[in-house]
N, C-alpha and C positions, 0 to 999 in steps of 0.2 A: 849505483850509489846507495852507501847501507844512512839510515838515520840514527843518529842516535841514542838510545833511552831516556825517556823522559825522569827526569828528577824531583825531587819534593817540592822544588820553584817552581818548573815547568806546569807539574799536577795542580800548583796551589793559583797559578795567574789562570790556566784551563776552568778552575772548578769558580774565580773570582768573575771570568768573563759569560760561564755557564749561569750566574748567577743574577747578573747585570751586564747585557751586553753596551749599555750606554757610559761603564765607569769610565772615568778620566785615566790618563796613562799615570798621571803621579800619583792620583788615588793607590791604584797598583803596586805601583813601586812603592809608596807610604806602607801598605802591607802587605808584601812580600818580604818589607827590608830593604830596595837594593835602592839606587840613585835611578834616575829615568833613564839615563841612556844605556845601560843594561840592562832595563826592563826591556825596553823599546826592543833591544838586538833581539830580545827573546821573545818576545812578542811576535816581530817580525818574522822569525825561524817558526816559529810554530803557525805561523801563517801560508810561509813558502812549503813547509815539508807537509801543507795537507792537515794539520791537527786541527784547527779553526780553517773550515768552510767558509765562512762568511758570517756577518751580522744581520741578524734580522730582528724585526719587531712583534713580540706576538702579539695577536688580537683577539677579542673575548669575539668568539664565533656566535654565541646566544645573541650577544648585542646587537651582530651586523644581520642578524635576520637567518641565521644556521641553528634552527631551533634541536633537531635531528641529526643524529651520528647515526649511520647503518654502516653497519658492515658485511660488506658482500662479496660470499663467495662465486668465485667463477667458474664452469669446467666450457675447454673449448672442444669441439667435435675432434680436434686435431692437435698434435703434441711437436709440429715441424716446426723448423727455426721460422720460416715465412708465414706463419699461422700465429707466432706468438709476435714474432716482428711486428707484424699487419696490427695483433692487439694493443699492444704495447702503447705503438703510434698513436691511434685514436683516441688510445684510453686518456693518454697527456693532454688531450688538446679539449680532454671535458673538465670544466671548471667546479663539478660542484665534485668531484673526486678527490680527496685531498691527499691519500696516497694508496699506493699501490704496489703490490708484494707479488711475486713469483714463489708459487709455494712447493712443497713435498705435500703426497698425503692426495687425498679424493678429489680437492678441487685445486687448479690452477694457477689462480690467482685469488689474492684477498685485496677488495677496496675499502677505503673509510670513504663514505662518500657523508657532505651536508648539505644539504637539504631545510625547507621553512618547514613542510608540513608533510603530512602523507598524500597531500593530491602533488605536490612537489617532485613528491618520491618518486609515484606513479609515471608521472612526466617523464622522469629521465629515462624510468624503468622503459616503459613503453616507446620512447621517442626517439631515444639514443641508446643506452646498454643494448636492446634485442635486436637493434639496428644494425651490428657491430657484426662483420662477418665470420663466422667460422664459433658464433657463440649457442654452445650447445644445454647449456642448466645454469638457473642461477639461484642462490640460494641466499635471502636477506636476514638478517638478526638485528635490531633495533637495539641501540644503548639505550637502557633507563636512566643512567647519570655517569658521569667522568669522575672515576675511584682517585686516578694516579696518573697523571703525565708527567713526566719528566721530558725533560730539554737536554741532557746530556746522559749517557752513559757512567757508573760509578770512574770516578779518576783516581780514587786514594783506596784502599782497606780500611774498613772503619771496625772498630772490634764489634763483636756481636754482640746484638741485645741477648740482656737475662729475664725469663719472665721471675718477676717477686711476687707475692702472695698478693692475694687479687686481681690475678693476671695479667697485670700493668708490664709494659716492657722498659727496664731501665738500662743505660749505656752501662759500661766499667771503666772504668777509672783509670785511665793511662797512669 
């Protein structure tokens, strides 16, 4: 079954729901333009065909006691399906991991892990990560501060900033 191309509405309710996963559905439909019950249909379509995962709530991680983001490379002794299987598995079931990549390149895998403090760190480091069978090097890099997250992938083409004199970046003018 082929899906098919998302449209200027489609992108526009994706980048309203990217934006506020909590708006109301006539919110929505108030702008995008349409009545609710063809919001709703589209809504729901881009629900069933995969485009909206689901709704969550984000949380300030500093607040709840995740004062620390490391990022940690991993290489495993072994590159077999049951070697990464086996990692995989364990890696899901440690909570202070918040995600985790299959990488190209030197190491493995890459985690975000958070963590309260560095004897925190240590803990996991020592308690759980080397605990982990078939783990051969690990490599930590600490964030100093969070630049840029974003919650969605870009949905539209936005035209490209110009730098103007003072190096300011300014939009162009549809």
């Amino acid at each position: 079954m082929t899906t098919p191309a998302l449209d200027r509405t489609d992108l526009r309710i994706l980048q309203l729901l990217a934006d506020d996963g909590r708006i109301s559905w006539r919110e929505v439909a108030e702008r995008i333009g349409l009545s609710l019950t063809p919001t709703l249909r589209r809504i729901r379509r881009l629900e069933s065909e995969g485009y909206v995962a689901g709704y969550t709530a984000r949380f300030d991680e500093r607040r709840l006691g995740g004062q620390m983001s490391v990022y940690v490379s991993v290489t495993l002794e072994r590159q077999t399906e049951e070697t990464l299987n086996a990692f995989e598995s364990r890696i899901a079931e440690v909570p202070e991991v918040m995600s985790c990549f299959l990488m190209t390149g030197d190491a493995d895998y890459l985690l975000r892990v958070v963590v309260a403090d560095i004897e925190s760190y240590q803990r996991f480091l020592l308690k759980t990560l080397t605990r982990i069978p078939g783990v051969a090097h690990i490599q930590s890099s600490f964030a100093v501060k969070p630049v840029l997250q974003r919650v969605a992938p870009p949905l539209a083409p936005k035209p490209p900033a110009r730098i103007a004199r003072g190096g300011r970046a300014q939009r162009r003018r549809a």
